[in-house]
C-alpha positions in Angstrom: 130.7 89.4 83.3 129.2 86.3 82.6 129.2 83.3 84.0 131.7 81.5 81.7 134.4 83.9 82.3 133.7 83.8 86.4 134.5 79.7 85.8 137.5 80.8 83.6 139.2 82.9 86.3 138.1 79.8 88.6 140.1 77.8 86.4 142.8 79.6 86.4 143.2 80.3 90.3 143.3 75.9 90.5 145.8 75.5 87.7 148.0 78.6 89.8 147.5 76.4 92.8 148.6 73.0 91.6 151.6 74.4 89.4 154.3 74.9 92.1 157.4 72.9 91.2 157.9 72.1 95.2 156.5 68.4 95.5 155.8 67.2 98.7 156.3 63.4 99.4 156.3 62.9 102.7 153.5 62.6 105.5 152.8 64.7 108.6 152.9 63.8 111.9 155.0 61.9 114.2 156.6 58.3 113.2 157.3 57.6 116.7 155.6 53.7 115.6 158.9 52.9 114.2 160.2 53.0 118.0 157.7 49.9 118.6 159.6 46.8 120.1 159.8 44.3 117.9 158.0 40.7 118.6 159.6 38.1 120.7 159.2 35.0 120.3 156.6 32.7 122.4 158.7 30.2 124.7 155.9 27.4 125.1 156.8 25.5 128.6 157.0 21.5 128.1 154.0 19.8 128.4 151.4 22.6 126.9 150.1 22.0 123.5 148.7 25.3 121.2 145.9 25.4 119.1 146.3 24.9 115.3 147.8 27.8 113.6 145.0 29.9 111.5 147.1 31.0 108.6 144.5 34.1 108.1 145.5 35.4 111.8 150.1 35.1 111.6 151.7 37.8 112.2 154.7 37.5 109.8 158.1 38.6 110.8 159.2 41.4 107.8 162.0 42.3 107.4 163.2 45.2 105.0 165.4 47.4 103.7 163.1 49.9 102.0 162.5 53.5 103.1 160.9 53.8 105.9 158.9 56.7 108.2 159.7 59.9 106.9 161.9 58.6 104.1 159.2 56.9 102.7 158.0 58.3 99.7 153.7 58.6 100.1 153.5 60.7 96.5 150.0 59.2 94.7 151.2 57.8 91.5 150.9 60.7 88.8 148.7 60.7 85.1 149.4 62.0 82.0 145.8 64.5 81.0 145.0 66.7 78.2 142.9 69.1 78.7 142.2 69.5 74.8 139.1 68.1 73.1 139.3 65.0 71.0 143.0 64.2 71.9 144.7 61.0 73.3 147.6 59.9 75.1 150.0 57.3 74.9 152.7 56.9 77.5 155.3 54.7 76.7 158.2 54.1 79.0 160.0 57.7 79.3 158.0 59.0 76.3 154.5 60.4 76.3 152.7 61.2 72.9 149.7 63.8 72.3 148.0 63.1 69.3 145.4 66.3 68.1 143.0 66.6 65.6 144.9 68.5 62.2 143.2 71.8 63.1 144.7 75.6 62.5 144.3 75.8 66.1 147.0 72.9 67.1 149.1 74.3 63.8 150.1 77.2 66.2 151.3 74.5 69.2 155.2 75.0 68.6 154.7 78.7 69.4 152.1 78.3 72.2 154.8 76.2 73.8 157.8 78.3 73.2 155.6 81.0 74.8 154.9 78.9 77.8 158.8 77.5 78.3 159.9 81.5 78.1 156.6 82.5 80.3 158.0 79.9 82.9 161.1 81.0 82.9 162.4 77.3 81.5 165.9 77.2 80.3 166.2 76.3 76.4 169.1 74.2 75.4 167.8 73.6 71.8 165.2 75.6 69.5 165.0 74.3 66.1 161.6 75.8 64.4 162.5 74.3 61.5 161.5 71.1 62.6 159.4 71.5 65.7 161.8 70.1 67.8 163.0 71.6 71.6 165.0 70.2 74.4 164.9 72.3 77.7 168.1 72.7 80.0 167.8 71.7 83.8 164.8 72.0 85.3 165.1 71.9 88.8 161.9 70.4 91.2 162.0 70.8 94.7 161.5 68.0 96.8 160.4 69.6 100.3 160.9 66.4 102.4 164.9 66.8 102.4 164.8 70.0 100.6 166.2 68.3 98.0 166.6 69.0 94.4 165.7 66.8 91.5 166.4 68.3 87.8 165.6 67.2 84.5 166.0 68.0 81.4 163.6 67.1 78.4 163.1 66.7 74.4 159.8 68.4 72.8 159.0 67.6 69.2 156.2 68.1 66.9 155.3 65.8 64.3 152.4 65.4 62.1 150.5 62.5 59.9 147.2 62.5 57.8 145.1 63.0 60.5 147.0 64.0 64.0 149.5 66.7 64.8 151.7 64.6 67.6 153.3 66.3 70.2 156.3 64.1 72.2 157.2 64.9 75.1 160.5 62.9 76.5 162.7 62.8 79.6 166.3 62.9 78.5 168.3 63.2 81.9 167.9 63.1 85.6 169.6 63.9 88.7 169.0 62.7 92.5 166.6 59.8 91.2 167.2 56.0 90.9 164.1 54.7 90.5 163.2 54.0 87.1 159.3 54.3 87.8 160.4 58.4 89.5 161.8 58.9 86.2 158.7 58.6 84.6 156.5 59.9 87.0 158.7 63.3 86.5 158.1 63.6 82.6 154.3 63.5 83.7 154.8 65.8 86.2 156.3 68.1 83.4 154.3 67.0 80.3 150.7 68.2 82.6 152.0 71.5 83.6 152.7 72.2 79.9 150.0 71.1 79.0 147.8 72.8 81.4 149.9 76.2 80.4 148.7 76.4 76.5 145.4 75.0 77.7 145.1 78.4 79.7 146.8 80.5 77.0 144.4 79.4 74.8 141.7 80.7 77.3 143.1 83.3 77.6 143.3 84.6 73.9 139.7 83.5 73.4 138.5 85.7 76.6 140.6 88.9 74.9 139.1 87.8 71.7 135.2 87.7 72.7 135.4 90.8 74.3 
């Protein structure tokens, strides 16, 4: 075995490791600081005068109604990546496009990721060959904070101009989330794990290939 194949199977083991659909969002450890008193404010007796205030050094009194301690959601911001040479990405609101070179390689994408959808066992509401064009069922995510469950549900299609074959990847529905920016961040979430899925089928059909 060559060295190549021993960084494939390397590869592989990460892309197994990082594709669990349980996303964890919350920190470890205790969040016993959100016990802390809060500040009281300095009686000065009559007759004392204080320093001039350094506006560098206040301690500001915040108040908030965002999520705090272990509601707080500490998830780093997610990307959008393509793992395929000479492609680019634009991600537009709850749309993300793929552009790739016109190659017979990328011809075969609407199979590679029918393959992938049935591989991962992701319900198909749609599949229209005839145009290129899928939209899943609910997806579920599991959100091991609250052991909560997000789905989604989302709209492939395939299009093609002189130059690109154009993959669109879009989030159609959501439950659980509010947050506009969380809706986004879950089309990423599913657009790099597809992505990261025909990547390795690819590898994998070259490896049985050059054997």
């Amino acid at each position: 075995m060559n060295i190549s194949k021993y960084i494939f199977i390397l590869f592989f083991l990460l892309i197994i490791c990082c594709s669990k659909k349980q996303i964890k969002h919350s920190f470890n450890g205790s969040d016993e600081y959100l016990n802390t008193s809060p500040l009281k404010k300095l009686i000065i007796p009559n007759g004392i005068k204080l320093p001039k205030k350094n506006k560098e050094l206040e301690i500001f009194d915040i108040s908030s109604n965002e999520m705090v301690g272990k509601e707080l959601d500490i998830a780093p911001p997610v990307t959008a990546i393509s793992l395929f040479e000479d492609s680019r990405i634009e991600n537009i609101g709850n749309l993300i496009n793929l552009f790739l070179n016109k190659n017979i390689e990328n011809q075969k994408l609407y199979l590679e990721i029918l393959t992938v959808l049935k591989q991962k066992k992701i319900p198909i509401l749609i599949n229209n060959s005839k145009d290129c064009f899928i939209e899943t069922n609910w997806i579920e995510w599991n959100i091991s904070k609250k052991n909560m469950l997000v789905k989604t549900r989302h709209r492939l299609k395939i299009k093609s101009n002189l130059d690109n074959i154009i993959l669109v990847v879009e989030i159609l529905d959501v439950s659980n989330i509010i947050n506009s920016y969380k809706i986004k961040e879950y089309n990423i979430i599913f657009f790099n794990e597809l992505i990261n899925n025909v990547y390795m089928l690819r590898n994998i059909k070259k490896n049985i290939y050059n054997r």
